[in-house]
C-alpha positions as CSV (number, residue, x, y, z in Angstrom):
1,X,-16.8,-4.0,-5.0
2,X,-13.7,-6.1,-5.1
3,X,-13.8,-9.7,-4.2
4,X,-10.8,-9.8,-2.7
5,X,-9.3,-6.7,-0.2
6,X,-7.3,-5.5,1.8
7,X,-7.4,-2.2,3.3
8,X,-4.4,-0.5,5.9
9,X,-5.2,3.2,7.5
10,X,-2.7,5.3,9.1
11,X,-1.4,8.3,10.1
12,X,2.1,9.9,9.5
13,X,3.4,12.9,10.9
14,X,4.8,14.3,7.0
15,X,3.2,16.7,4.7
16,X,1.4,15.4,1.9
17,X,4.6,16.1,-0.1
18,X,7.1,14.7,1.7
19,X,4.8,11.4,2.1
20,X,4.1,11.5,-2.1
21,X,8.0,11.5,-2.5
22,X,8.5,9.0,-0.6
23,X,6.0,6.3,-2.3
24,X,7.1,7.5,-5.9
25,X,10.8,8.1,-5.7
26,X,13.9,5.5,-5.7
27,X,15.5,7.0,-3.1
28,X,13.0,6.6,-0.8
29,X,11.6,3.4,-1.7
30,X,14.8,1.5,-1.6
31,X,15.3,2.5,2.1
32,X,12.1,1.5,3.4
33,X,11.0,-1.2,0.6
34,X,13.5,-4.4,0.7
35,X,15.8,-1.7,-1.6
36,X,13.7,-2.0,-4.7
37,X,12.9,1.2,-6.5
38,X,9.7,2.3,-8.5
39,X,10.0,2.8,-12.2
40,X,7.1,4.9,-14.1
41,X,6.8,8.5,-15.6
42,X,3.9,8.8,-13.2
43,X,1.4,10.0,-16.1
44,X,-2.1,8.6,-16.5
45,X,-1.3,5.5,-19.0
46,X,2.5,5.0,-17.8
47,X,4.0,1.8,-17.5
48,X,5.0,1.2,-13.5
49,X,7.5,-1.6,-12.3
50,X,9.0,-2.0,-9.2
51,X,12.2,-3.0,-9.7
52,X,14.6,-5.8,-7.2
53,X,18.1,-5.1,-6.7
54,X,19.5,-7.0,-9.2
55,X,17.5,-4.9,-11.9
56,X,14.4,-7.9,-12.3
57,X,11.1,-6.5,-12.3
58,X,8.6,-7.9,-8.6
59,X,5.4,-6.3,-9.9
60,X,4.5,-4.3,-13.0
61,X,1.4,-2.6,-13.8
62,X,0.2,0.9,-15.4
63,X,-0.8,4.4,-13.7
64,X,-4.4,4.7,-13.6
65,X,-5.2,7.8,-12.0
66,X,-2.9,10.1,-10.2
67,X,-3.3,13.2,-8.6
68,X,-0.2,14.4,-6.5
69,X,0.1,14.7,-2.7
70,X,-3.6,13.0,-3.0
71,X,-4.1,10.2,-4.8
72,X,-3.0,7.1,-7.2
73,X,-3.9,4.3,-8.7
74,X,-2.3,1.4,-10.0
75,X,-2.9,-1.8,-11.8
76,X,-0.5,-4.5,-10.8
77,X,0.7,-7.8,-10.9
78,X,3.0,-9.9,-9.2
79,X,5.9,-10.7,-11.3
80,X,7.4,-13.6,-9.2
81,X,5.2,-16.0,-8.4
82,X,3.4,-17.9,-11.0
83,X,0.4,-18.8,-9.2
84,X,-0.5,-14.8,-8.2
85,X,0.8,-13.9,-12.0
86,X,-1.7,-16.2,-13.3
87,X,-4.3,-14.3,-11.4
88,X,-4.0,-11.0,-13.4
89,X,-4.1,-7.8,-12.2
90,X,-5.3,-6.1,-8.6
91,X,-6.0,-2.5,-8.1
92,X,-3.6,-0.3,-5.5
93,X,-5.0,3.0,-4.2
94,X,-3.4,5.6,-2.2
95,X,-5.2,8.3,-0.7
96,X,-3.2,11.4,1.3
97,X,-5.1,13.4,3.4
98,X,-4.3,16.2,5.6
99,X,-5.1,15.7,9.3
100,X,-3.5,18.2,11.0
101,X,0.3,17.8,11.7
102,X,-0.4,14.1,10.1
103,X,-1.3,12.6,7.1
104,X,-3.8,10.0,6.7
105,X,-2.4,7.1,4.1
106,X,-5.3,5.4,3.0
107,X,-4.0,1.7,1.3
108,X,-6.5,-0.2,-0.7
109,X,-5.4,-2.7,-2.9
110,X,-8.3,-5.3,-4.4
111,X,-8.7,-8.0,-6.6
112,X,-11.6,-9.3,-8.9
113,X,-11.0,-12.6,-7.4
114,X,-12.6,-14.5,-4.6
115,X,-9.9,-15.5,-2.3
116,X,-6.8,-14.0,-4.2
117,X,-3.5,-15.7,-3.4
118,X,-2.1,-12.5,-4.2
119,X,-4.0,-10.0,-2.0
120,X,-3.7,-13.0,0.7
121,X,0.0,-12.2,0.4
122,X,-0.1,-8.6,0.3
123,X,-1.7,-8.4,3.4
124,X,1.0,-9.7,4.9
125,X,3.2,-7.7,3.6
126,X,2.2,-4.0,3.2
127,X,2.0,-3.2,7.0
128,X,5.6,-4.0,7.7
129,X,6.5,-2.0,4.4
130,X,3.9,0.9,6.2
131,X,5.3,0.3,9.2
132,X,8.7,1.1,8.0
133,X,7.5,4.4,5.9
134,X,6.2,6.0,8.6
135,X,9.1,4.9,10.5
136,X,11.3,6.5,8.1
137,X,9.6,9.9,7.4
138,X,8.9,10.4,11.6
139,X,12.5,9.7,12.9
140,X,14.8,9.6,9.6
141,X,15.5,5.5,9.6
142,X,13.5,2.9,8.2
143,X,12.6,-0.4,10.0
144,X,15.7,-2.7,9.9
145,X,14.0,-5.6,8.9
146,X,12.7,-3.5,5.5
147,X,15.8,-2.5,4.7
148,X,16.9,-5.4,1.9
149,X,15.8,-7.9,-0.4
150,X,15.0,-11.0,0.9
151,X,17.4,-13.9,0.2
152,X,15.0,-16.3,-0.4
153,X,12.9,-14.9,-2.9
């Protein structure tokens, strides 16, 4: 087990398809995602980025596993901060599951690192980027606050 997790459940009323398309794809992402996209050939091995507005990369890793409408995993590190690069790699999973008219999202990114200034950040920060997903695939718009890059990063 990871030393350091975090862990975000919910439920969006999508299919499993329309939910997958909207965590792989660039035209999604950059409406619900601080308008980065997602860079990878989504193939066991691939490189993955996630790319800022201005084309610089925020977080890079590789495709672990993948299995569409159901799950993937990533490695990936932070690309902007030299105190959560220095800590390597974490592990994102996403599990899709069918429940009905919803989907269950399943979030679980981890760290092999006791108290992890990076996973201590991405808790903070993947349930407004949830938020806004399910936001945007249940009534059409994003949450506004989601919607571009931060100025001060």
């Amino acid at each position: 087990m990871a030393e350091s997790q975090f862990v975000y459940v919910t439920f969006i009323r999508t299919t499993p398809e329309k939910l997958w398309q909207a965590l792989t794809e660039s035209e999604f992402t950059r409406q619900y995602w601080m308008a980065t996209t997602q860079e990878s050939d989504w193939k066991p091995g691939a490189s993955w980025r996630i790319a800022k507005p201005d084309g610089g990369t925020a977080d890079s890793g590789e495709v672990i596993e993948i299995e569409p409408h159901r799950r993937l995993v990533l490695s990936w590190r932070n690309e902007l901060f030299p105190e959560m690069t220095a800590e390597g790699y974490s592990r994102l999973t996403y599990e899709l599951e069918q429940k009905g008219e919803a989907v269950k999202l399943t979030v679980t990114h981890e760290m092999d690192k006791s108290e992890s200034k990076f996973i201590k950040a991405v808790s903070n920060g993947w349930p407004p980027i949830l938020a806004s997903l399910k936001s945007l695939l249940e009534t059409g718009e994003s949450l506004e606050a989601t919607r571009r890059w931060p100025e001060e990063m």
